[in-house]
C-alpha positions in Angstrom: -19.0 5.9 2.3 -22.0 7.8 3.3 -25.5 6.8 1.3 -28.7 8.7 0.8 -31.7 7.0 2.0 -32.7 6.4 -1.8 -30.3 4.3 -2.2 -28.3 6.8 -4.4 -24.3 7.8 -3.0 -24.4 11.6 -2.7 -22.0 13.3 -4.9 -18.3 13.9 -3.5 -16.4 17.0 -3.4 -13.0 16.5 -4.2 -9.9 19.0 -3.2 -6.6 19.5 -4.8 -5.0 16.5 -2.1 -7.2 13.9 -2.7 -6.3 14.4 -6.6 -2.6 14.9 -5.8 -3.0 11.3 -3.6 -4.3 9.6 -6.4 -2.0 10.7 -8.7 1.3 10.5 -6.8 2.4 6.9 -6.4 4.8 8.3 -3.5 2.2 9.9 -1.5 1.4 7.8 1.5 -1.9 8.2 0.7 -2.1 6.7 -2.3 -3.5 3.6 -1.5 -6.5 4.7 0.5 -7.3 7.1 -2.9 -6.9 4.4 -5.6 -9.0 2.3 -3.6 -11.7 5.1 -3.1 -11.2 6.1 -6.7 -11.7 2.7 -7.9 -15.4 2.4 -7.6 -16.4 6.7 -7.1 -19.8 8.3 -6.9 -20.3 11.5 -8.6 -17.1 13.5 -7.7 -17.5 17.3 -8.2 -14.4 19.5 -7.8 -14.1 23.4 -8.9 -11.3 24.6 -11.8 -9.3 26.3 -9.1 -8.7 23.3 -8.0 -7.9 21.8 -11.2 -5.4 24.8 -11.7 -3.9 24.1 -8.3 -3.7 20.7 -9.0 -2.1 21.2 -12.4 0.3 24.1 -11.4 
């Protein structure tokens, strides 16, 4: 993961497949999103994603 020079982890745009990843147990990759998700800097993400996510 990429760090600021302060120290502080830049926040982290997240798109519809990185959501659907996490969520979906069967998508291969899950496991690389539950471990990323497990310990997250500031995630941003827009509500059209959301809405494709949810649709």
């Amino acid at each position: 993961m990429a760090t600021r020079t302060d120290g502080d982890a830049a926040p982290v745009y997240v798109d519809t497949s990185a959501l659907i990843g996490f969520l979906d147990r069967s998508d291969s990759f899950h496991p690389l999103f539950r471990r990323l998700f497990a310990d997250p800097p500031a995630l941003i993400t827009s509500p059209l994603v959301v809405a494709k996510g949810h649709g």
